[in-house]
TORLO-984895 format. One record per residue (C-alpha): residue in one letter; x, y, z; residue number from 0. Coordinates in steps of 0.001 Angstrom, whole numbers. Layout:
BEGIN
<site A <X Y Z> NUM>
...
***
This chain:
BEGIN
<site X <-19484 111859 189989> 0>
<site X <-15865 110495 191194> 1>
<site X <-16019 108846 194198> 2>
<site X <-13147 107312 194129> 3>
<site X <-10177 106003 191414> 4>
<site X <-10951 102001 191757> 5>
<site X <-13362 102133 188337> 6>
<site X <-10731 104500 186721> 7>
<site X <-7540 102250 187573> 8>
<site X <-9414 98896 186714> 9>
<site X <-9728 100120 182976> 10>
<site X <-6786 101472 182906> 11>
<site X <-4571 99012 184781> 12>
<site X <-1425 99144 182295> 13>
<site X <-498 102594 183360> 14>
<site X <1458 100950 186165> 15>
<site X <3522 98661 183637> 16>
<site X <5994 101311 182891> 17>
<site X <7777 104893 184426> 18>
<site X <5419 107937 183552> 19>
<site X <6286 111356 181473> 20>
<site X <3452 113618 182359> 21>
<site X <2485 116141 180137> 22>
<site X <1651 118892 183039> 23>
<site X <-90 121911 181895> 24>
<site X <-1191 123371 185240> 25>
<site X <-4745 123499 183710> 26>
<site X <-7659 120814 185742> 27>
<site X <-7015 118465 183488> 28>
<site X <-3413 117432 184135> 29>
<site X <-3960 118367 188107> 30>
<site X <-6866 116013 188280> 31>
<site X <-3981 113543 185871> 32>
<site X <-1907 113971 188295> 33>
<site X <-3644 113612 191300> 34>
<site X <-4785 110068 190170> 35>
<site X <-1066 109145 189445> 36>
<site X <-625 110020 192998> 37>
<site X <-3419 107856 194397> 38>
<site X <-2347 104821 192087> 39>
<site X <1277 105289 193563> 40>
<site X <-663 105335 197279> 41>
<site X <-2966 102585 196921> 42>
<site X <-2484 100259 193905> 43>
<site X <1180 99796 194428> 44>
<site X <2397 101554 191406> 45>
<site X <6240 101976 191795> 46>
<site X <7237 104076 188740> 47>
<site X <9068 107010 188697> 48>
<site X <7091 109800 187332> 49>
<site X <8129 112891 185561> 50>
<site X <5856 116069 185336> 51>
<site X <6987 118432 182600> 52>
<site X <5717 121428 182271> 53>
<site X <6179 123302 178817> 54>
<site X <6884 127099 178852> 55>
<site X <5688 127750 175223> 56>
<site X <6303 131417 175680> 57>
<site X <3575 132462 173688> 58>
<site X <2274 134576 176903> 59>
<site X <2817 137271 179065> 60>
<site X <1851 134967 182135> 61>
<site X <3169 131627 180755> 62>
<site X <6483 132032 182895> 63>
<site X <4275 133019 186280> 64>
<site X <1533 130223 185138> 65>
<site X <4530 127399 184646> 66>
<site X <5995 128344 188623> 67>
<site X <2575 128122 189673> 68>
<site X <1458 124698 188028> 69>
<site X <4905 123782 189896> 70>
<site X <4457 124574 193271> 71>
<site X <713 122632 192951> 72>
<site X <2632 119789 191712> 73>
<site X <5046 119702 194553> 74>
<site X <2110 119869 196814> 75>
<site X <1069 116894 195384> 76>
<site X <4249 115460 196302> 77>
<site X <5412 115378 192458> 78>
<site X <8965 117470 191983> 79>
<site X <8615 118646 188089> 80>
<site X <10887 120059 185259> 81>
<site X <9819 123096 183416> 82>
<site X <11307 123180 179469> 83>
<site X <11145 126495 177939> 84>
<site X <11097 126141 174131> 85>
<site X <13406 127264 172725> 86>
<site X <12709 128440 169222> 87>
<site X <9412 131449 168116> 88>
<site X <6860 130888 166412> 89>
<site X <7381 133270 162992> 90>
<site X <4160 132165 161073> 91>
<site X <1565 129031 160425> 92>
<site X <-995 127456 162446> 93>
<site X <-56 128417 166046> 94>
<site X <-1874 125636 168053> 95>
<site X <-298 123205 165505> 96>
<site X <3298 124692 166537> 97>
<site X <2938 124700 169976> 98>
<site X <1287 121010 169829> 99>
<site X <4476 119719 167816> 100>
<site X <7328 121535 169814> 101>
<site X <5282 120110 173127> 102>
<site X <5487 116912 171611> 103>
<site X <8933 116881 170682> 104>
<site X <9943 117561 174283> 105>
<site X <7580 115164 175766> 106>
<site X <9109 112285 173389> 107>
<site X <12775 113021 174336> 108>
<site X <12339 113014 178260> 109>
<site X <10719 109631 177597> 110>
<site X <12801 108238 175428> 111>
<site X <15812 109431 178209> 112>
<site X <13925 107459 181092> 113>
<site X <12634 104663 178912> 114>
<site X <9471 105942 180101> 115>
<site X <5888 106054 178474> 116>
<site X <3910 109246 178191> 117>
<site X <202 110370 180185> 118>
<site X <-2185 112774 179253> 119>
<site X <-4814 114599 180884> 120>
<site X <-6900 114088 177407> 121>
<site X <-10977 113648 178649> 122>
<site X <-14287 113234 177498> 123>
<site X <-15563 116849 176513> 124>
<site X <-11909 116715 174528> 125>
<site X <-12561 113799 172818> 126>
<site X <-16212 114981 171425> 127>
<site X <-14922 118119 170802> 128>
<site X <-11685 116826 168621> 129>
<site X <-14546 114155 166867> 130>
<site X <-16873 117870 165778> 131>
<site X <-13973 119388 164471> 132>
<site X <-13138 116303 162361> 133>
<site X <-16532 116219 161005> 134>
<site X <-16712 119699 160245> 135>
<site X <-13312 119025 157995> 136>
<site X <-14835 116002 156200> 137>
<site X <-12622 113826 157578> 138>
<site X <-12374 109722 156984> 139>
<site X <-13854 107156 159543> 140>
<site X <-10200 106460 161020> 141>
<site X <-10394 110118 162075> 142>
<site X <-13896 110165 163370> 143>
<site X <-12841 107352 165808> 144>
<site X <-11169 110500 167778> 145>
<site X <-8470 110244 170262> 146>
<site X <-6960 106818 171103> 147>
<site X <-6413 106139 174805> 148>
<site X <-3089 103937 173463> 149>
<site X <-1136 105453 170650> 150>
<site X <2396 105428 169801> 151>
<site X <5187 108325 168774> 152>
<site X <7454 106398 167215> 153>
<site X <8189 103854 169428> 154>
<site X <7257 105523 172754> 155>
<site X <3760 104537 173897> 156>
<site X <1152 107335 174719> 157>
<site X <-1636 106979 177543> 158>
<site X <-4954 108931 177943> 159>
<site X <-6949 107271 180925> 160>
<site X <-9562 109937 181482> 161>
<site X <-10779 109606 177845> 162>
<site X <-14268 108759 179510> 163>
<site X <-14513 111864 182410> 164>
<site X <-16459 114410 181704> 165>
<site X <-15419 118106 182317> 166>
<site X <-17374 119212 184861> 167>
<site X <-16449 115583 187083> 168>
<site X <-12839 116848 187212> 169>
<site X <-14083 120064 188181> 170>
<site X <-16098 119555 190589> 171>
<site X <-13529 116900 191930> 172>
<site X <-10728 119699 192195> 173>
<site X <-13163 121922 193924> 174>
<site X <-14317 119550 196271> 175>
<site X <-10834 118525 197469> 176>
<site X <-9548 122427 197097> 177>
<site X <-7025 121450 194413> 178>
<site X <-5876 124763 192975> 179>
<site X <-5105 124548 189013> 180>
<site X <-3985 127257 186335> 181>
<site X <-6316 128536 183991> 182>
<site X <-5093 129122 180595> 183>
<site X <-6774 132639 179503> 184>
<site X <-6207 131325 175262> 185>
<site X <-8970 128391 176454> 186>
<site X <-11337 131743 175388> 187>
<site X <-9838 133107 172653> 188>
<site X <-12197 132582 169390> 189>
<site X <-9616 132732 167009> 190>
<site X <-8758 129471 167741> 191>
<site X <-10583 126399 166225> 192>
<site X <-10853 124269 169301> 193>
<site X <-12509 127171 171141> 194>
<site X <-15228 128131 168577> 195>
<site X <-16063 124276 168348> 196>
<site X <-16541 123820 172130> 197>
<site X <-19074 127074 172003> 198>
<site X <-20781 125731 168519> 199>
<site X <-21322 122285 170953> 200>
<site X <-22443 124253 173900> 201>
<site X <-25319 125630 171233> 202>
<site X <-26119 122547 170228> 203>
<site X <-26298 121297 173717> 204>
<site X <-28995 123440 174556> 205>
<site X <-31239 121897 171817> 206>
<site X <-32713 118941 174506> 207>
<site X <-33354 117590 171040> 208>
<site X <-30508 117561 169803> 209>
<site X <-28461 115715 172267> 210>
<site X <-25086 116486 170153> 211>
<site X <-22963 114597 173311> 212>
<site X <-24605 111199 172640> 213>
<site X <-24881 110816 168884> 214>
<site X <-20684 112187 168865> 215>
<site X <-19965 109705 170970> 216>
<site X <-22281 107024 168291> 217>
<site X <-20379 108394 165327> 218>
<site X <-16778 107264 167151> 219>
<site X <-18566 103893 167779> 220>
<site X <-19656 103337 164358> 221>
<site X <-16210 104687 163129> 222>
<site X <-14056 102359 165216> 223>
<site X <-15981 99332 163559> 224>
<site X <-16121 100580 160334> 225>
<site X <-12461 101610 160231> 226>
<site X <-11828 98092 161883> 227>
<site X <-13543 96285 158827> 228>
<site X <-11712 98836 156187> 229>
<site X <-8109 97897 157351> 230>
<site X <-8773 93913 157033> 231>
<site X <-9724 94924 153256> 232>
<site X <-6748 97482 153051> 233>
<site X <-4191 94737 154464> 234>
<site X <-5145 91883 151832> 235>
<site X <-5418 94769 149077> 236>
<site X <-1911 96068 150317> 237>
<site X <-414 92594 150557> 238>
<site X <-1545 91191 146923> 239>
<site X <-265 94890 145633> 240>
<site X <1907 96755 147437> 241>
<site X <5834 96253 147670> 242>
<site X <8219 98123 150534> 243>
<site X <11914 98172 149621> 244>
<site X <14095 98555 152738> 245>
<site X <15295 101814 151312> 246>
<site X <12310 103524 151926> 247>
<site X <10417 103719 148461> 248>
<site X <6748 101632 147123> 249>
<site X <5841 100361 144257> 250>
<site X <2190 99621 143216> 251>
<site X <91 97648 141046> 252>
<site X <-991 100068 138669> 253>
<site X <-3941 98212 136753> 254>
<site X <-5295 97551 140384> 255>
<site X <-5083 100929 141581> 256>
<site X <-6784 102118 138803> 257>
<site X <-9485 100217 138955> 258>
<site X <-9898 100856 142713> 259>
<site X <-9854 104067 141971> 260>
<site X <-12745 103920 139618> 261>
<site X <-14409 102532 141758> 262>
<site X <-14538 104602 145117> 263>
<site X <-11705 107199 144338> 264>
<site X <-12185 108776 147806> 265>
<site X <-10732 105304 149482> 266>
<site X <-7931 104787 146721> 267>
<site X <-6980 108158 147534> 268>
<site X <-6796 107641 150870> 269>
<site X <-5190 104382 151018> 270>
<site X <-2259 106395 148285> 271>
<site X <-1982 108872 151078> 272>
<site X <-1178 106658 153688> 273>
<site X <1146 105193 151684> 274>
<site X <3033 108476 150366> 275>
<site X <2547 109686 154159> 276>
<site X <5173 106530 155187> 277>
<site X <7469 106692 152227> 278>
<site X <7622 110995 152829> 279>
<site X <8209 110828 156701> 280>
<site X <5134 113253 157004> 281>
<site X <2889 114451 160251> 282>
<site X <-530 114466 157950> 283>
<site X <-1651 112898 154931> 284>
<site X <-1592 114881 151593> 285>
<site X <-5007 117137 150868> 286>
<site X <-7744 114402 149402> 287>
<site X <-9271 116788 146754> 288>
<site X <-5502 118207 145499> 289>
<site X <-4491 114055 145535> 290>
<site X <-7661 112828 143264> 291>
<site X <-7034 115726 140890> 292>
<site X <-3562 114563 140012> 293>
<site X <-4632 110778 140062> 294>
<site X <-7285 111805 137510> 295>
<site X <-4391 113616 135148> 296>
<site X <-1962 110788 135983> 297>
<site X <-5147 108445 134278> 298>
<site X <-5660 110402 131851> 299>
<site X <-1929 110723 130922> 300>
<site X <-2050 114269 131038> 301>
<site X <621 114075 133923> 302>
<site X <4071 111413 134106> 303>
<site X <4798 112582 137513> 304>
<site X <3895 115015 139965> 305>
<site X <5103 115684 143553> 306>
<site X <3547 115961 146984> 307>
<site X <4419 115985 150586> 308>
<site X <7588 115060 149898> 309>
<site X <7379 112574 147414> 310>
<site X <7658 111761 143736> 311>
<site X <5205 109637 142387> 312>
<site X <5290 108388 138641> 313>
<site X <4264 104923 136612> 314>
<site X <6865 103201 135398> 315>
<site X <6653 99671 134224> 316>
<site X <2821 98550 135315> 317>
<site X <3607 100127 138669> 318>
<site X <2755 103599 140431> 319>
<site X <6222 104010 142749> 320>
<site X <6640 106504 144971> 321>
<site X <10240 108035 145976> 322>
<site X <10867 110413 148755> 323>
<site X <12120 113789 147423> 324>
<site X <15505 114498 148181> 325>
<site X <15594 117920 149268> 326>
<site X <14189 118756 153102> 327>
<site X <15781 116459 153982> 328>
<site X <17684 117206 157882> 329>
<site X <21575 115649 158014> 330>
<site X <23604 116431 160455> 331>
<site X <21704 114122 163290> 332>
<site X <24316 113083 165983> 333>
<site X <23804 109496 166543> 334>
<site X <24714 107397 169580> 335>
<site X <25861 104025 170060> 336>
<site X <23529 101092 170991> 337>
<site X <20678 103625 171448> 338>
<site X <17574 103930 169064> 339>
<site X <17469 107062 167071> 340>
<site X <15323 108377 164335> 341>
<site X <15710 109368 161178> 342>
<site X <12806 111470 159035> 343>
<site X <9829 110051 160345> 344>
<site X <10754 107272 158315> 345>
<site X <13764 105278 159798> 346>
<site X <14722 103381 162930> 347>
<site X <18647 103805 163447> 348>
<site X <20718 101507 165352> 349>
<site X <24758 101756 165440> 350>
<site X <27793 100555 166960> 351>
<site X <29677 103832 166589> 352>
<site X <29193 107383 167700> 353>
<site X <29234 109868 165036> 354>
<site X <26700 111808 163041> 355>
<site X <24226 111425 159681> 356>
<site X <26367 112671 156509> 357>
<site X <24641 112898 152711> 358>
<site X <25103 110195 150704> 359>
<site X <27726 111603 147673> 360>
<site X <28784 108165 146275> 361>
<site X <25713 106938 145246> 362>
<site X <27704 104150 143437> 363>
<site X <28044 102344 147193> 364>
<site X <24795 101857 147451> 365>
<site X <23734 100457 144376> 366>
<site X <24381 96541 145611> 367>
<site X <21302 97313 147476> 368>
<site X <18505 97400 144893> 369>
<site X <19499 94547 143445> 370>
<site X <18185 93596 139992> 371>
<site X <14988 95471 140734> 372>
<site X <15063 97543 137450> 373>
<site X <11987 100155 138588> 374>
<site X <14340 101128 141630> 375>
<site X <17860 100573 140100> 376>
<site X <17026 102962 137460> 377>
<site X <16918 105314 139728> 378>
<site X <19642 104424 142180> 379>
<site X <20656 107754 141962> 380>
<site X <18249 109864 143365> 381>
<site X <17074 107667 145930> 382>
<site X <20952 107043 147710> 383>
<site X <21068 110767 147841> 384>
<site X <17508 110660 150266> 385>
<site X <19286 107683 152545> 386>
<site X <22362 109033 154973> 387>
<site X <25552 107701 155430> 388>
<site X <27490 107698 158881> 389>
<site X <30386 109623 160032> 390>
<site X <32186 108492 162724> 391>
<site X <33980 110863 165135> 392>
<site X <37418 109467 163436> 393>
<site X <35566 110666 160422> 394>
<site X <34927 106975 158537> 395>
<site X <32441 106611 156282> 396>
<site X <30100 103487 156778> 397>
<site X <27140 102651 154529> 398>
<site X <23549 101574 155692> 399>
<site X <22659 98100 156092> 400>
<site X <19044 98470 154924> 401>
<site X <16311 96074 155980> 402>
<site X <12242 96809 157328> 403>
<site X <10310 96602 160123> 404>
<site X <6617 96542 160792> 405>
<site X <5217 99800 162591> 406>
<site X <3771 97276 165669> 407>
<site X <7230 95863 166183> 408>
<site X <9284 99011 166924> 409>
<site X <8915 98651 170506> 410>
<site X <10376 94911 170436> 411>
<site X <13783 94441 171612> 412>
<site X <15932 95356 168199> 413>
<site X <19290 93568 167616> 414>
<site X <21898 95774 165648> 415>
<site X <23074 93806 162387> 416>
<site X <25940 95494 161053> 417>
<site X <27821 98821 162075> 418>
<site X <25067 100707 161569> 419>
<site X <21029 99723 160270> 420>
<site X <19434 101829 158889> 421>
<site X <14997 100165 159072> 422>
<site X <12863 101430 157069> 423>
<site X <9590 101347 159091> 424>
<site X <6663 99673 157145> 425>
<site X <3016 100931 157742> 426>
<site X <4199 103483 159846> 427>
<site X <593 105526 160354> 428>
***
């Protein structure tokens, strides 16, 4: 039971380092969120500013009448929040992975306007049910672990502090302080994945054998450490094999790889996808099974090259490199000066001059850059016409300075170089 927030803030302390975006649904979850935003702000001097957005994903009927609502319970709370409509429909695909994305895109740019980082109202019966749903897909240990309390989006830091509150707590807190909150009528609907799992888990619950909860909650234990122990093996492996060039492209060993992937070709497929998931800017790593097949024809020579999620992959010279495609590719990106921008999930952007992201046509201009590396320089090419060029509002053409920077560091104070950088980020994940 919640007594009172003194537990909750003392493990979770570093919310008050920073102003808050709150991702505000209307649904217990974020009221209870935001209710314990309010009490830090009353009794553990947090001083913030705090910014409740609530996202009209228009996907409903009532979603207009349920955003007012979760509004006017905010402002009760003495919170004054910003409802965002989006914008664009959804036309086809996975909806919940739409809606999560374009919610997510607005969350990230209010932050990134206040310099702010983000809360969620993310809690326990989430977290086991997001840790099912991953088993039930096979997934790796890293995505067994769950959800994070501390992740990043690019460089904007994401909090979930009630990862350890149960469901019913926050109800039963809301009810007994006559908090009014939205319900969200989709929360039911079966034909989404998230809903069948919670009632599959309320099945299993019932099993006083079974105790589904508890051994969850052991599997994202086990994962953490195990995932812990993989990455110090992946970091030496990727450090005696793996080169970055600052324009965005990676080379590796091939002997090494192959005999890695001899060996466990689950994991060398995995660690490839990680690694073609940074050079190709993507949201999700490529399909495992689809990935080993083409490994195995690439071994067997029956393939040179093959592409997927965005980048070409092909062994040249003792090395498997991979290239990001140049098509999908969104120019056209208005760019500020002095301000951090970026560029296809794959770039940081810092520049002196206003002015927008223009396709590289001279690929001549950027040739200096690859130096006498002949794997890359061969192919000079194809890989200027993936890396943009800026356009001032005078209309001048400047070229990238390229250099890299380690995922962790984004958040560090970055210096501007030249006119305008263009930093490849390393590890990105």
């Amino acid at each position: 039971m919640i007594n009172d927030f003194k537990s909750l803030f003392n493990k979770n302390s570093s919310i008050i380092n920073n102003d808050l975006v709150v991702g505000l649904s209307g649904g217990p979850d974020s009221i209870f969120l935001l209710f314990y935003i309010k009490h830090l702000k009353e009794h553990f001097g947090f001083l913030g500013s705090v910014f409740p957005i609530i996202v009209d994903h228009g996907l409903r009927i009532e979603s207009n009448n349920e955003a007012l609502k979760t509004k006017q319970i905010a402002a009760k709370l003495g919170f004054d929040s910003k409802i965002i409509k989006i914008k664009d429909k959804y036309t086809s695909g996975n909806l919940q992975n739409w809606a999560r994305i374009r919610r997510r895109d607005i969350l990230y740019n209010v932050a990134q306007k206040h310099s702010a980082d983000i809360v969620l109202g993310h809690q326990y019966d989430d977290q086991i049910e997001t840790i099912y749903m991953r088993l039930m897909k096979s997934s790796g240990f890293d995505g067994l672990i769950g959800i994070k309390e501390v992740t990043k989006w690019k460089e904007i830091k994401v909090l979930r502090p009630l990862l350890k509150i149960k469901k019913l707590e926050i109800l039963n807190f809301l009810t007994r302080k006559k908090i009014p909150y939205v319900t969200d009528k989709s929360n039911f609907d079966n034909k989404f994945e998230r809903v069948k799992s919670r009632k599959a888990i309320k099945l299993l619950k019932e099993n006083e054998f079974c105790n589904i909860e508890k051994k969850l909650d052991k599997l994202s234990t086990i994962s953490k450490r195990l995932t812990k122990s993989l990455n110090k093996f992946e970091n030496t492996w990727k450090n005696e094999n793996v080169i970055y060039y600052p324009h965005g492209s990676i080379s590796i060993d091939f002997e090494n790889f192959f005999l890695l992937f001899k060996k466990n070709n689950v994991f060398s497929s995995y660690q490839l996808g990680k690694l073609i998931k940074n050079v190709g800017g993507n949201d999700f790593l490529p399909r495992k099974l689809n990935l080993i097949q083409k490994l195995r024809d690439l071994f067997d020579g029956k393939l040179n090259k093959f592409t997927i999620n965005n980048v070409v992959i092909f062994k040249k010279l003792k090395c498997i490199n991979l290239i990001r495609e140049n098509r999908n590719i969104q120019y056209g990106l208005e760019i500020f000066k002095n301000k951090i921008l970026f560029f296809d999930n794959r770039f940081v952007i810092l520049s002196k001059f206003n002015g927008m992201l223009d396709f590289n046509n001279d690929h001549s201009n950027i040739l200096d850059d690859f130096g006498n590396n002949e794997i890359m320089s061969k192919s000079y090419r194809y890989i200027s016409s993936t890396i943009p060029n800026l356009k001032t509002l005078e209309g001048k053409i400047i070229k990238p300075y390229l250099y890299m920077i380690d995922n962790k560091n984004i958040n560090q104070n970055l210096k501007i170089k030249s006119d305008y950088d263009l930093i490849f980020i390393k590890g990105k994940i």
